[in-house]
mmCIF entry with sequence, helices, sheets and N, C-alpha, C, O atoms, coordinates in Angstrom:
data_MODEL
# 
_entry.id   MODEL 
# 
_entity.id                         1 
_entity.type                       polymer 
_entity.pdbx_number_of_molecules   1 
# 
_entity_poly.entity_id                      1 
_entity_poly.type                           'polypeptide(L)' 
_entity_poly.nstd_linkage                   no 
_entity_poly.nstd_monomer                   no 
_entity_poly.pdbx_seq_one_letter_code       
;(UNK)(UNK)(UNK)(UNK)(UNK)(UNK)(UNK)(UNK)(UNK)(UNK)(UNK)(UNK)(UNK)(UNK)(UNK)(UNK)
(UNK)(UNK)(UNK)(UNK)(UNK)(UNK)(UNK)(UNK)(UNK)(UNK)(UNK)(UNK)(UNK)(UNK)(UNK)(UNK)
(UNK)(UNK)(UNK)(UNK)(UNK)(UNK)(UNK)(UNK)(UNK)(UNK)(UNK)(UNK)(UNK)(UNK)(UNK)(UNK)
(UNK)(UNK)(UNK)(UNK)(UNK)
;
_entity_poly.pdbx_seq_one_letter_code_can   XXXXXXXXXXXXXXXXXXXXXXXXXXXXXXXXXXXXXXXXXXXXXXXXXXXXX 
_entity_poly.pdbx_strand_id                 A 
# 
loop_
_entity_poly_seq.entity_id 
_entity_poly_seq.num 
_entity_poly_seq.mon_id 
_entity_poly_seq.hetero 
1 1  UNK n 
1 2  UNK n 
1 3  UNK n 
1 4  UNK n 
1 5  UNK n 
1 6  UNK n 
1 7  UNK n 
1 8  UNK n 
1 9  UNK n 
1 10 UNK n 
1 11 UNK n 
1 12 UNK n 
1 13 UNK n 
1 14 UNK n 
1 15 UNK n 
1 16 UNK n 
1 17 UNK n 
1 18 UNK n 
1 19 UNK n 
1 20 UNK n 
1 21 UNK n 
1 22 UNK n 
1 23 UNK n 
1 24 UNK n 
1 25 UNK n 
1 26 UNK n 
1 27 UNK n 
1 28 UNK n 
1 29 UNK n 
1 30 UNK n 
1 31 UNK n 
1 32 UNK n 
1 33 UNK n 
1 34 UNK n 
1 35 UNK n 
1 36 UNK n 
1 37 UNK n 
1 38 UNK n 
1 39 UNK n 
1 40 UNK n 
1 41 UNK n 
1 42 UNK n 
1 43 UNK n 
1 44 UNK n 
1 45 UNK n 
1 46 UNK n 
1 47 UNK n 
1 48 UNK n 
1 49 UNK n 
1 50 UNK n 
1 51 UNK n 
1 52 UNK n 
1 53 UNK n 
# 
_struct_asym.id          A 
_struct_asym.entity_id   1 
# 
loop_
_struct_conf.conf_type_id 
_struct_conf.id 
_struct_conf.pdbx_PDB_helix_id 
_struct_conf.beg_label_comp_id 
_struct_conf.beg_label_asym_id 
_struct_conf.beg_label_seq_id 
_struct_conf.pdbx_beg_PDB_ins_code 
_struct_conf.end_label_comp_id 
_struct_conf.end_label_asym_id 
_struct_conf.end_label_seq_id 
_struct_conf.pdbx_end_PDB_ins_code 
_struct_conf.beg_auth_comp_id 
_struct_conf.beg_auth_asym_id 
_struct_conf.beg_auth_seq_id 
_struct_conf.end_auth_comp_id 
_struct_conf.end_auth_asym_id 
_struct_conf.end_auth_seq_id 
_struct_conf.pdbx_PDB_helix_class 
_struct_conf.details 
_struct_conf.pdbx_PDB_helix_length 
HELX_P HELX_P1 AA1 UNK A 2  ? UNK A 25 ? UNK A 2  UNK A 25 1 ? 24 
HELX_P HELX_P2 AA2 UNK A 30 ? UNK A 33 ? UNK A 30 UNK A 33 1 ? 4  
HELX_P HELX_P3 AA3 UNK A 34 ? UNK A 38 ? UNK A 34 UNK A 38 3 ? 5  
HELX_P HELX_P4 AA4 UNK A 41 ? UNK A 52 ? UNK A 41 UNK A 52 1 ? 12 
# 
_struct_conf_type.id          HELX_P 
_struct_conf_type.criteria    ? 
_struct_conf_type.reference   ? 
# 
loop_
_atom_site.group_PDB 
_atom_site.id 
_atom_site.type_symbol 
_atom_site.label_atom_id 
_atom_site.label_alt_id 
_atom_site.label_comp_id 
_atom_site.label_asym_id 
_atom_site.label_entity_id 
_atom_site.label_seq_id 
_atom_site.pdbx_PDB_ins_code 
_atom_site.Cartn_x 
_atom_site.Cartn_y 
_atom_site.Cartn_z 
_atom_site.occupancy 
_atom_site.B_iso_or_equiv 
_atom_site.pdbx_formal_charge 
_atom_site.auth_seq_id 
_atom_site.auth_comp_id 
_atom_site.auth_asym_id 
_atom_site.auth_atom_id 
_atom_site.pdbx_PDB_model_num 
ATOM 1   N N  . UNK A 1 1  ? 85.933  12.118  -41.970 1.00 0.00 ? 1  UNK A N  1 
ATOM 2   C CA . UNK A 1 1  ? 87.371  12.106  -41.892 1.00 0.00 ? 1  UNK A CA 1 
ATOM 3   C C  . UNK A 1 1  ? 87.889  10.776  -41.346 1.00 0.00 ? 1  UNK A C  1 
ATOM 4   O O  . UNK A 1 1  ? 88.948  10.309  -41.766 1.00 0.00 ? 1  UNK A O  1 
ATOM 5   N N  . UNK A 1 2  ? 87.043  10.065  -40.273 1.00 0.00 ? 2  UNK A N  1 
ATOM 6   C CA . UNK A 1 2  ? 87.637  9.196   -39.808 1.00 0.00 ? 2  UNK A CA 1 
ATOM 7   C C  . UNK A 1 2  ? 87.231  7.863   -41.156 1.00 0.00 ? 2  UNK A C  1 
ATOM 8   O O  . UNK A 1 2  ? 87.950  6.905   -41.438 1.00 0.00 ? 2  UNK A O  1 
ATOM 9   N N  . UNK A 1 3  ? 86.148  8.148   -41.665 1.00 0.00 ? 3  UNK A N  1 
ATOM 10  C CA . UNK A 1 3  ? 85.474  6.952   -42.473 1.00 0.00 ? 3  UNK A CA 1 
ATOM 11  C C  . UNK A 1 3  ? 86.811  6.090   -43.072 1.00 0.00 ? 3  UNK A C  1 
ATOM 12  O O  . UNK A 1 3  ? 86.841  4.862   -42.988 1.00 0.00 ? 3  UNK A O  1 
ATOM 13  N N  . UNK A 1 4  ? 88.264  7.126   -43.882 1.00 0.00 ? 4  UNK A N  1 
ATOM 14  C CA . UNK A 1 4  ? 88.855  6.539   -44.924 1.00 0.00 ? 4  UNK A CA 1 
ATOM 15  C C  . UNK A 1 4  ? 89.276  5.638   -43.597 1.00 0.00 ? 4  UNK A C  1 
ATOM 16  O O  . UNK A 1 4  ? 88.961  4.453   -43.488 1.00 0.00 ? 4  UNK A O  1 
ATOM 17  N N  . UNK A 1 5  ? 90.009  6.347   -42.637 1.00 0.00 ? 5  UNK A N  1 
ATOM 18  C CA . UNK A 1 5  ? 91.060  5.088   -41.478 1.00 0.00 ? 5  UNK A CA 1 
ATOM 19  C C  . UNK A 1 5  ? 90.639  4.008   -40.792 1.00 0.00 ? 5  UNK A C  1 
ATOM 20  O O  . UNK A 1 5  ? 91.340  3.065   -40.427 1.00 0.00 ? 5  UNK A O  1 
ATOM 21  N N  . UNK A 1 6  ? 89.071  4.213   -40.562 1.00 0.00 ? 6  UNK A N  1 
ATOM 22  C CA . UNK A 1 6  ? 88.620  3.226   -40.491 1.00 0.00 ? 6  UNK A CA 1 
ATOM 23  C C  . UNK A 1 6  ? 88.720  1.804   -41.131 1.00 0.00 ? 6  UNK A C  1 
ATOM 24  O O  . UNK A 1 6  ? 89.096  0.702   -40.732 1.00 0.00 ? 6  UNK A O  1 
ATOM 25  N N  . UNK A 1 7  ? 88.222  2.310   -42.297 1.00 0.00 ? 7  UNK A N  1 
ATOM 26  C CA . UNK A 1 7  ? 88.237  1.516   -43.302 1.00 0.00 ? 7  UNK A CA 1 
ATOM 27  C C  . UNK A 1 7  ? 89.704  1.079   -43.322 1.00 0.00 ? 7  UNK A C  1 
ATOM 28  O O  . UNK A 1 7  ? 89.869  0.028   -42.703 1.00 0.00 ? 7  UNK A O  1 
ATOM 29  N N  . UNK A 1 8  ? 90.682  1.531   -43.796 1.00 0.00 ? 8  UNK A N  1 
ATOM 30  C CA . UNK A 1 8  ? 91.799  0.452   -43.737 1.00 0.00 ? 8  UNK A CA 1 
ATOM 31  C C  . UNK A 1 8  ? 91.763  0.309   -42.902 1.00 0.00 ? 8  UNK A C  1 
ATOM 32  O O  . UNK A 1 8  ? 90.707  -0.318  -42.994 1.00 0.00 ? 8  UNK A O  1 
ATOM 33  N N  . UNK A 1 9  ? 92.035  0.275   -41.529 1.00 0.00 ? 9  UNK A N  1 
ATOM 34  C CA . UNK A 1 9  ? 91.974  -0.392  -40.405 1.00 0.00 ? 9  UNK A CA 1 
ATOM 35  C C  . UNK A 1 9  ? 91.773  -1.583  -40.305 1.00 0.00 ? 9  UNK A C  1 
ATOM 36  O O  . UNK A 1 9  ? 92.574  -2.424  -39.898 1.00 0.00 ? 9  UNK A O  1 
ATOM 37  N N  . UNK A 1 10 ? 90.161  -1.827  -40.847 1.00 0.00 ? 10 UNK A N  1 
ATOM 38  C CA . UNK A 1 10 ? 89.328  -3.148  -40.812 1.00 0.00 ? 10 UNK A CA 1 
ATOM 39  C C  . UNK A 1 10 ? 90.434  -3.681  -41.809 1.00 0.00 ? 10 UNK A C  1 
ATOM 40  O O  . UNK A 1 10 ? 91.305  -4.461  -41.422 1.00 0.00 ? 10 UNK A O  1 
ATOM 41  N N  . UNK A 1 11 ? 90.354  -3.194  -43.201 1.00 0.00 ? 11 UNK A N  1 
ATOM 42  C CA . UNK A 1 11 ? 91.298  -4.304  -44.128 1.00 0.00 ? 11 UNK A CA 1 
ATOM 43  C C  . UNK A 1 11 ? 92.604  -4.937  -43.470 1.00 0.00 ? 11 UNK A C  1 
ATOM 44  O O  . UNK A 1 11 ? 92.930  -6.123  -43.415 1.00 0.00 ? 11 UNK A O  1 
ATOM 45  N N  . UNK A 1 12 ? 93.164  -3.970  -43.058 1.00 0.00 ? 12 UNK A N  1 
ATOM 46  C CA . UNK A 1 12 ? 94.427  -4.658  -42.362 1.00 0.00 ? 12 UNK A CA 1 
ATOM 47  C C  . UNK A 1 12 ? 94.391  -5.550  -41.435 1.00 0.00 ? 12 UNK A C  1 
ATOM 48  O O  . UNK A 1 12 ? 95.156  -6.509  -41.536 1.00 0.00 ? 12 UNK A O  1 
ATOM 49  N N  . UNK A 1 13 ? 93.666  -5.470  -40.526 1.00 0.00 ? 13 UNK A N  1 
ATOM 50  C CA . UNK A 1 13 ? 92.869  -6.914  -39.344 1.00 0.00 ? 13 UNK A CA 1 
ATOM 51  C C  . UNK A 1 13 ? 92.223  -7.831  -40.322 1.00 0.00 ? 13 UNK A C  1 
ATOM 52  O O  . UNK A 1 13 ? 92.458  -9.006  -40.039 1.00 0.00 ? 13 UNK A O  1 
ATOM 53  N N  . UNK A 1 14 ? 91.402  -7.655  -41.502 1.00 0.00 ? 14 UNK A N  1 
ATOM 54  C CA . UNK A 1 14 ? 91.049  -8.508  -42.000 1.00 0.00 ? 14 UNK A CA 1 
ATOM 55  C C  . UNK A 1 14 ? 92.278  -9.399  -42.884 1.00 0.00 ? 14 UNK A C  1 
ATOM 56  O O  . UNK A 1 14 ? 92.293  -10.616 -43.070 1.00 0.00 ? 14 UNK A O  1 
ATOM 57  N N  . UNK A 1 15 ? 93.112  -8.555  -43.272 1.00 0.00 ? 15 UNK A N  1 
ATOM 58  C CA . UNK A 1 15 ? 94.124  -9.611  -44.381 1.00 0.00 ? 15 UNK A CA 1 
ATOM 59  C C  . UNK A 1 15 ? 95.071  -9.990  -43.488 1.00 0.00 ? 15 UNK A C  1 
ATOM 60  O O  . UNK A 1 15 ? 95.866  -10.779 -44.000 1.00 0.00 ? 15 UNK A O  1 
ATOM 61  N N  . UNK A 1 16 ? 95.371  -9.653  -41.978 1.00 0.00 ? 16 UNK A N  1 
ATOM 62  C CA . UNK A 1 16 ? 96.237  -9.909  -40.739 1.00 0.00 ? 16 UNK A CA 1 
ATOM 63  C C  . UNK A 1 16 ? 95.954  -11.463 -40.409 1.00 0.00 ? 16 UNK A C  1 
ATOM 64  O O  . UNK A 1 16 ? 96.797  -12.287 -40.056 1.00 0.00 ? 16 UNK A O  1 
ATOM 65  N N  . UNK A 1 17 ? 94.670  -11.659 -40.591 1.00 0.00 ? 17 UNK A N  1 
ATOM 66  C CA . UNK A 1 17 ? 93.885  -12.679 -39.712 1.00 0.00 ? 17 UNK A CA 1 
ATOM 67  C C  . UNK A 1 17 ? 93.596  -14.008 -40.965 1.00 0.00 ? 17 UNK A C  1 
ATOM 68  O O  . UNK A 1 17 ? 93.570  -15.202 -40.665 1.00 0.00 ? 17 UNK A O  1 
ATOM 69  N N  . UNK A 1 18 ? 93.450  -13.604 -42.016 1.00 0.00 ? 18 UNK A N  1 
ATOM 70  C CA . UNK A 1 18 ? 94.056  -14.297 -43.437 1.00 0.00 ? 18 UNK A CA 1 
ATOM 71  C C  . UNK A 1 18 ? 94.954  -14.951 -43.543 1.00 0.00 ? 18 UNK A C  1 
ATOM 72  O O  . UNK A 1 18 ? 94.858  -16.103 -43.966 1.00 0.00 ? 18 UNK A O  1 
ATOM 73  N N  . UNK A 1 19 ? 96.046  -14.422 -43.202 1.00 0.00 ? 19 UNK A N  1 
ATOM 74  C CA . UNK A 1 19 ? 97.417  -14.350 -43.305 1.00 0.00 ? 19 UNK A CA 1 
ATOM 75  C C  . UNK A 1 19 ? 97.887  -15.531 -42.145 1.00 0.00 ? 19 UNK A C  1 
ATOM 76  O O  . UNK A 1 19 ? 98.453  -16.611 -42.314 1.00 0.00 ? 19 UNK A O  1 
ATOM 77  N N  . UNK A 1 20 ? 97.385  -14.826 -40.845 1.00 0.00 ? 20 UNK A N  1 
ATOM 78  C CA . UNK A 1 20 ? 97.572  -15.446 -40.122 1.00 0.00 ? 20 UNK A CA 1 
ATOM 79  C C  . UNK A 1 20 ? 96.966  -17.514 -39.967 1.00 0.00 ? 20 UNK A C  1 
ATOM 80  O O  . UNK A 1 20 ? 97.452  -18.464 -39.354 1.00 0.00 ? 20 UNK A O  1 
ATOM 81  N N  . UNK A 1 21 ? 95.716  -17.366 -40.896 1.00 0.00 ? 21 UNK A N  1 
ATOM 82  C CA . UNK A 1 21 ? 94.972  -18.806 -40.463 1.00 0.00 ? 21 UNK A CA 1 
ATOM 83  C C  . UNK A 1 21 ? 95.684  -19.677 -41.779 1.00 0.00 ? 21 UNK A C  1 
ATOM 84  O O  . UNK A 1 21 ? 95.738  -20.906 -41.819 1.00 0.00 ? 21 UNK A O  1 
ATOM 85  N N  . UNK A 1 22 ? 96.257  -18.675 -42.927 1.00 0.00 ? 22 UNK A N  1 
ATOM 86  C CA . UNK A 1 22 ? 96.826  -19.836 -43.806 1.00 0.00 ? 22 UNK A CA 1 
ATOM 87  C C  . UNK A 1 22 ? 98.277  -20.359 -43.215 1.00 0.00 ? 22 UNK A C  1 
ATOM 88  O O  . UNK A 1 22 ? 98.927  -21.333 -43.594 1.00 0.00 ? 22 UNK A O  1 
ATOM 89  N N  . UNK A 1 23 ? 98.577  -19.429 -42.189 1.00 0.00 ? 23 UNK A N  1 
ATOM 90  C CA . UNK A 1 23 ? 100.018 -19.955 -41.881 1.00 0.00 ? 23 UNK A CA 1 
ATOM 91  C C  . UNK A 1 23 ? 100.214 -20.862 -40.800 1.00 0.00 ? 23 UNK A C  1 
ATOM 92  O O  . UNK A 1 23 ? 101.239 -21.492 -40.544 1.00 0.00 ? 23 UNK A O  1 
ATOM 93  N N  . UNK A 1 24 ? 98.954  -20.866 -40.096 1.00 0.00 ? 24 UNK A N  1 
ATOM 94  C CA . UNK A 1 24 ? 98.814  -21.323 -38.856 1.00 0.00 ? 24 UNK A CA 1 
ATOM 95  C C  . UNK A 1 24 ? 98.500  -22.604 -39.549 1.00 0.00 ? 24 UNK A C  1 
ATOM 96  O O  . UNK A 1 24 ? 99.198  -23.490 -39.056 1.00 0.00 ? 24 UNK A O  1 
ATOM 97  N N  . UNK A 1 25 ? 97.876  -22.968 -40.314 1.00 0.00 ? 25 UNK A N  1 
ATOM 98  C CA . UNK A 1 25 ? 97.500  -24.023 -41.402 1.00 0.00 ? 25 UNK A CA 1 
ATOM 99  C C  . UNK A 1 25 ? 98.210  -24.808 -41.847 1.00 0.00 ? 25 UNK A C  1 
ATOM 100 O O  . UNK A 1 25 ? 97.800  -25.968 -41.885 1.00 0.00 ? 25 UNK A O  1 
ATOM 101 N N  . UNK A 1 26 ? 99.698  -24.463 -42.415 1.00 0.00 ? 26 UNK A N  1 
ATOM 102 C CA . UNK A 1 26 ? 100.793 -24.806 -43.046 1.00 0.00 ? 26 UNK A CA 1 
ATOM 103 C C  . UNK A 1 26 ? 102.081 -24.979 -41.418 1.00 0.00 ? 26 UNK A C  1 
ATOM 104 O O  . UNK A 1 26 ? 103.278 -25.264 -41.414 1.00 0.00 ? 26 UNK A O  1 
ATOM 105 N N  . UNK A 1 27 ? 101.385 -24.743 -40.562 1.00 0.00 ? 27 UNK A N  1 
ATOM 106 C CA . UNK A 1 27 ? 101.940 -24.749 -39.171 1.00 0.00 ? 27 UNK A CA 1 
ATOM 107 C C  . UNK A 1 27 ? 103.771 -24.070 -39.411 1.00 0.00 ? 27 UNK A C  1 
ATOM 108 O O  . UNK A 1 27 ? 104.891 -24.549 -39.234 1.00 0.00 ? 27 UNK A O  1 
ATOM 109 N N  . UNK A 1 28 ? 103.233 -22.746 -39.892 1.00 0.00 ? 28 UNK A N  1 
ATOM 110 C CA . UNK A 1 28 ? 104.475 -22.529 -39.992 1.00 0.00 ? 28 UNK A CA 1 
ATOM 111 C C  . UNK A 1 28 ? 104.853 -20.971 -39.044 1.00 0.00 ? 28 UNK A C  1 
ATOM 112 O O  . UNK A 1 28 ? 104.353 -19.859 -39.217 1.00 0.00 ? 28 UNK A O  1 
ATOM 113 N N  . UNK A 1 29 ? 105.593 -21.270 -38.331 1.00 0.00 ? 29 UNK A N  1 
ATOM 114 C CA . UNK A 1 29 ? 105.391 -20.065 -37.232 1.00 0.00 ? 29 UNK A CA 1 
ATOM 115 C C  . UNK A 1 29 ? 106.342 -19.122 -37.483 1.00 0.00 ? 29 UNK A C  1 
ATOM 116 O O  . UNK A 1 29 ? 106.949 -19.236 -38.548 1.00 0.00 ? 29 UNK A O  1 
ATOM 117 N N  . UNK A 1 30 ? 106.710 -17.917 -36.516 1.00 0.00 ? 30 UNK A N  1 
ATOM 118 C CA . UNK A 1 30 ? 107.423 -16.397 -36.702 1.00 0.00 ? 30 UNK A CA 1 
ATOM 119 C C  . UNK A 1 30 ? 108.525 -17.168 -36.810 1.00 0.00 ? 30 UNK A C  1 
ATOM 120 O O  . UNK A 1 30 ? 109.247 -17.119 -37.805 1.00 0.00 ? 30 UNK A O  1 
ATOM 121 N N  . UNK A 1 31 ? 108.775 -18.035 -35.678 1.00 0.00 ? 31 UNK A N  1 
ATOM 122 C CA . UNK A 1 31 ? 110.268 -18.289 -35.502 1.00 0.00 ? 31 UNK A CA 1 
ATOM 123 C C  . UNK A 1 31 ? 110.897 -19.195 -36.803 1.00 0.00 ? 31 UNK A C  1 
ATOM 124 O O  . UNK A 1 31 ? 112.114 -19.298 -36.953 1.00 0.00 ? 31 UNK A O  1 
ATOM 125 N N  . UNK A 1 32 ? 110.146 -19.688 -37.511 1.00 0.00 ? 32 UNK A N  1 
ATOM 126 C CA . UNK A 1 32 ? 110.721 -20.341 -38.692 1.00 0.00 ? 32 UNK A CA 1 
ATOM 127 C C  . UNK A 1 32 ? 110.936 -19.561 -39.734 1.00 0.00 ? 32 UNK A C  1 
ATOM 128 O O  . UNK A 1 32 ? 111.811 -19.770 -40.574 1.00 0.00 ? 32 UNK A O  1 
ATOM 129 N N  . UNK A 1 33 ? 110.042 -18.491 -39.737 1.00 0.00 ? 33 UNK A N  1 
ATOM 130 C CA . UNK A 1 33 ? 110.186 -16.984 -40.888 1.00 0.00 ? 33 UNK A CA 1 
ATOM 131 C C  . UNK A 1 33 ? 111.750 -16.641 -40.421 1.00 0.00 ? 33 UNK A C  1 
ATOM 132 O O  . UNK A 1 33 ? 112.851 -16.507 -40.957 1.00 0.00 ? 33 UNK A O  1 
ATOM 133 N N  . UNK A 1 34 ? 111.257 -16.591 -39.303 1.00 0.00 ? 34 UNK A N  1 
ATOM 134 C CA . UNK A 1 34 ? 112.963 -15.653 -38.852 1.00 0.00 ? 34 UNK A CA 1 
ATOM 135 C C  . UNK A 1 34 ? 114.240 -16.395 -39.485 1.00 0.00 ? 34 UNK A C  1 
ATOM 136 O O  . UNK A 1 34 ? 114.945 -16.018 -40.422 1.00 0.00 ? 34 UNK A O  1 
ATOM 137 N N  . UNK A 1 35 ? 114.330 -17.487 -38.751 1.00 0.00 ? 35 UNK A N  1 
ATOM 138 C CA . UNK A 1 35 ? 115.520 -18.043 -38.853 1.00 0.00 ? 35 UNK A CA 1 
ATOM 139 C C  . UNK A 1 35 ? 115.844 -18.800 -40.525 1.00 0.00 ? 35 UNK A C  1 
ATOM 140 O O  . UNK A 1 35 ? 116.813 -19.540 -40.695 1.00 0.00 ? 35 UNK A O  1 
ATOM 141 N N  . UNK A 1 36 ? 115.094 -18.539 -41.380 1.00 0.00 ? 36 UNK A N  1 
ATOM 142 C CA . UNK A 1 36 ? 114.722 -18.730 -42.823 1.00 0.00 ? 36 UNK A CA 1 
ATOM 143 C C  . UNK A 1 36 ? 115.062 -18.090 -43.511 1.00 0.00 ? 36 UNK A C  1 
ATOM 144 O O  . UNK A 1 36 ? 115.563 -18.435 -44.581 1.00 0.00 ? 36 UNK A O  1 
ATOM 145 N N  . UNK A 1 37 ? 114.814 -16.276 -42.908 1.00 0.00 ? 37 UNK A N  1 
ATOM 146 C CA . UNK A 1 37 ? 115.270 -15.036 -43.736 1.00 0.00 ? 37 UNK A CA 1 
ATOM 147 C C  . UNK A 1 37 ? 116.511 -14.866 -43.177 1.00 0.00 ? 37 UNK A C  1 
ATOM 148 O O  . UNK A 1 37 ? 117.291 -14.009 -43.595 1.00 0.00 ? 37 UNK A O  1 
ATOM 149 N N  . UNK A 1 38 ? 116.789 -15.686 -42.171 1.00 0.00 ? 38 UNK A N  1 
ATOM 150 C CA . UNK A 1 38 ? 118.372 -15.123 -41.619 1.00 0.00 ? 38 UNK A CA 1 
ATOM 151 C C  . UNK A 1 38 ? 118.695 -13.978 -41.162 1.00 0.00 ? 38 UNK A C  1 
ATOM 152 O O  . UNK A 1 38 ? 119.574 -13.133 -41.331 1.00 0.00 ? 38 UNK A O  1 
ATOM 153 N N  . UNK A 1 39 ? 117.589 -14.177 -40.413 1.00 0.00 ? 39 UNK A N  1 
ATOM 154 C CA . UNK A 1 39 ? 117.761 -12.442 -38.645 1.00 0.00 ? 39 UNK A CA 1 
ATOM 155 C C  . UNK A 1 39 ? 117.278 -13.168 -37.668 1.00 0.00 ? 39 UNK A C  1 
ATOM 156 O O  . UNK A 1 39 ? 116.517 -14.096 -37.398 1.00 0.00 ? 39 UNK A O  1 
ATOM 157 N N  . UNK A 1 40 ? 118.057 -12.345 -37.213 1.00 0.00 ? 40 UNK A N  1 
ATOM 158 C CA . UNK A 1 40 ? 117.499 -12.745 -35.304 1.00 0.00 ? 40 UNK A CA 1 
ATOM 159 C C  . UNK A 1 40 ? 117.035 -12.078 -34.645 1.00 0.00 ? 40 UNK A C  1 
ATOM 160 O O  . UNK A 1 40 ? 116.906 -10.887 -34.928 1.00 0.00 ? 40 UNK A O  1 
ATOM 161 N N  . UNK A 1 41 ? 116.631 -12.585 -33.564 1.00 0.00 ? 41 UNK A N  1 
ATOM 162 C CA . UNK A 1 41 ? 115.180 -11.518 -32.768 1.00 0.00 ? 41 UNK A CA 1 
ATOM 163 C C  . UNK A 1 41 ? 116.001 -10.259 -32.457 1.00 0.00 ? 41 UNK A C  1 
ATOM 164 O O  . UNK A 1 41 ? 115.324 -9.539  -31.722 1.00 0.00 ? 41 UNK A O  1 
ATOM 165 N N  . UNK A 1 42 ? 116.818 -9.885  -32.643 1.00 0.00 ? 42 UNK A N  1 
ATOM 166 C CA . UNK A 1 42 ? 117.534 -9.166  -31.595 1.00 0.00 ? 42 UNK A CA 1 
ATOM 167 C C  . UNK A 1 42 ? 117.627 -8.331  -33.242 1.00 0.00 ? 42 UNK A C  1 
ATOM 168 O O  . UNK A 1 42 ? 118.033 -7.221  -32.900 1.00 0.00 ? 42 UNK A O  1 
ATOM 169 N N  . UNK A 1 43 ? 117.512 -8.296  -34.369 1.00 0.00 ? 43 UNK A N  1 
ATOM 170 C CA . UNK A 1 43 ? 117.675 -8.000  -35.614 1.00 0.00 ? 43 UNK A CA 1 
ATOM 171 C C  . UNK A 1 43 ? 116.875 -7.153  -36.233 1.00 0.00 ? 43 UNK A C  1 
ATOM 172 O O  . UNK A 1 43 ? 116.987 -6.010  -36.678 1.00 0.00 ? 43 UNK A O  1 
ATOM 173 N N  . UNK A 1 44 ? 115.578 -8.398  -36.135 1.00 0.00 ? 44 UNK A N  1 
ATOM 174 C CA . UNK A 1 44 ? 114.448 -7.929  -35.833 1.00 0.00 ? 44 UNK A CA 1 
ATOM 175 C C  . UNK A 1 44 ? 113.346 -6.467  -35.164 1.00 0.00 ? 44 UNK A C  1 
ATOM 176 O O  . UNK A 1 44 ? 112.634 -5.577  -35.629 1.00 0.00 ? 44 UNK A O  1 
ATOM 177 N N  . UNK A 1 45 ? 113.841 -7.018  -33.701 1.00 0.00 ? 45 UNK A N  1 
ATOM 178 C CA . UNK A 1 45 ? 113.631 -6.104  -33.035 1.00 0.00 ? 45 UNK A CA 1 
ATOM 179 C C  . UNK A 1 45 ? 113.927 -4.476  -33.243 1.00 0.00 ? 45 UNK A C  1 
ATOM 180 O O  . UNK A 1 45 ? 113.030 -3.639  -33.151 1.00 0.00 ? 45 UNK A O  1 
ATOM 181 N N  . UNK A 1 46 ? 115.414 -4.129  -33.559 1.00 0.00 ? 46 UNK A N  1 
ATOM 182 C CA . UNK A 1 46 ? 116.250 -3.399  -34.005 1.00 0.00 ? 46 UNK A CA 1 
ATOM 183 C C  . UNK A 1 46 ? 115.424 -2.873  -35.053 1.00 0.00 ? 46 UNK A C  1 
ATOM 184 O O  . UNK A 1 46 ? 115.033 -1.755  -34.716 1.00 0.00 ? 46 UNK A O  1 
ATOM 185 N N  . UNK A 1 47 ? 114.966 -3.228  -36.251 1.00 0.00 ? 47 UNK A N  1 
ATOM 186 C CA . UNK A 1 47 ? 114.654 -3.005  -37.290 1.00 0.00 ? 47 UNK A CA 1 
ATOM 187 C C  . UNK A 1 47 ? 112.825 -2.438  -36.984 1.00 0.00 ? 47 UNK A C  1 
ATOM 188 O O  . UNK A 1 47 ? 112.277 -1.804  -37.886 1.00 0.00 ? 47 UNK A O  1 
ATOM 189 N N  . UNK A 1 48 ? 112.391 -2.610  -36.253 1.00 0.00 ? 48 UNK A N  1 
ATOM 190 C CA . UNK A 1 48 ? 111.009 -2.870  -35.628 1.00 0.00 ? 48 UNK A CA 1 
ATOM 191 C C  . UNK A 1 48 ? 110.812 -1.084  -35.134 1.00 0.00 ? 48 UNK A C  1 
ATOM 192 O O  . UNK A 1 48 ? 109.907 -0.264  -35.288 1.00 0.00 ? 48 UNK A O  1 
ATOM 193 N N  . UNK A 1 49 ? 112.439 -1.043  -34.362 1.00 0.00 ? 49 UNK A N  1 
ATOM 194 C CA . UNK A 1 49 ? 111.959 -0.233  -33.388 1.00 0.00 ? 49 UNK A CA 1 
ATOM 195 C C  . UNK A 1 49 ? 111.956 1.278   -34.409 1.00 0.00 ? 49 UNK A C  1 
ATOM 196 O O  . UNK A 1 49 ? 111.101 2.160   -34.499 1.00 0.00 ? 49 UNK A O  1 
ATOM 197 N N  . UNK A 1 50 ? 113.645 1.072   -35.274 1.00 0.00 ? 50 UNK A N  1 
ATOM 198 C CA . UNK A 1 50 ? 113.770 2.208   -36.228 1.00 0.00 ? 50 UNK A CA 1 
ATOM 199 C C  . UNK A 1 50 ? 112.618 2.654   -37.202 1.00 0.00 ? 50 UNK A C  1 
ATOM 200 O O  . UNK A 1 50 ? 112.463 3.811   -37.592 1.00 0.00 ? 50 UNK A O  1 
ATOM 201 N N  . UNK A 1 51 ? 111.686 1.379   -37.606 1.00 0.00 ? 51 UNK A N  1 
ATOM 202 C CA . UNK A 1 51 ? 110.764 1.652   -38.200 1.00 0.00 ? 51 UNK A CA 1 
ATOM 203 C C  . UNK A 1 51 ? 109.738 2.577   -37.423 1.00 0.00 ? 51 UNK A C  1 
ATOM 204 O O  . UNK A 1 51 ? 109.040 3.356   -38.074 1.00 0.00 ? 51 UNK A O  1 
ATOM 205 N N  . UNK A 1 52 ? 109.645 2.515   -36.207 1.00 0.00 ? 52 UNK A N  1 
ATOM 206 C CA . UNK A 1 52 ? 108.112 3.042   -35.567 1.00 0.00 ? 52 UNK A CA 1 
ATOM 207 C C  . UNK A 1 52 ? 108.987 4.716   -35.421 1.00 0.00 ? 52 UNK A C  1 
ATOM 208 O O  . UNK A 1 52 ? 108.201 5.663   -35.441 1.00 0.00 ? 52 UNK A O  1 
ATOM 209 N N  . UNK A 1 53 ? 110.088 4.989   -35.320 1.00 0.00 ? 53 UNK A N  1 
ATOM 210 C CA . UNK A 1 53 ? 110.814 6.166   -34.296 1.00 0.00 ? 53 UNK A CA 1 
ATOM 211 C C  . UNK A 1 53 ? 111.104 7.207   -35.971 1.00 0.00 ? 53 UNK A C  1 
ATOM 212 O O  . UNK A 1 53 ? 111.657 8.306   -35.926 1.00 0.00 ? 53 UNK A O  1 
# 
């Protein structure tokens, strides 16, 4: 039962950490996503929290 969640689990840390070294690469950080897509932390956040609740 646990085998399937596992398994994504790992994928998601694995394409997280992907994700993360091509961007870190292109030195392009959260705060430039943000202010790019046109939200603010406070927007963000908001949107963050409704998602988890």
């Amino acid at each position: 039962m646990l085998n399937p969640l596992i398994r994504t689990l790992v994928k998601v840390v694995v394409a997280s950490l992907i994700v993360g070294t091509i961007l870190s690469h292109f030195s392009i950080t959260a705060e430039q996503m943000i202010k790019e897509s046109g939200l603010s932390y406070e927007r963000v956040e908001d949107m963050a929290r409704r998602g988890l609740s």
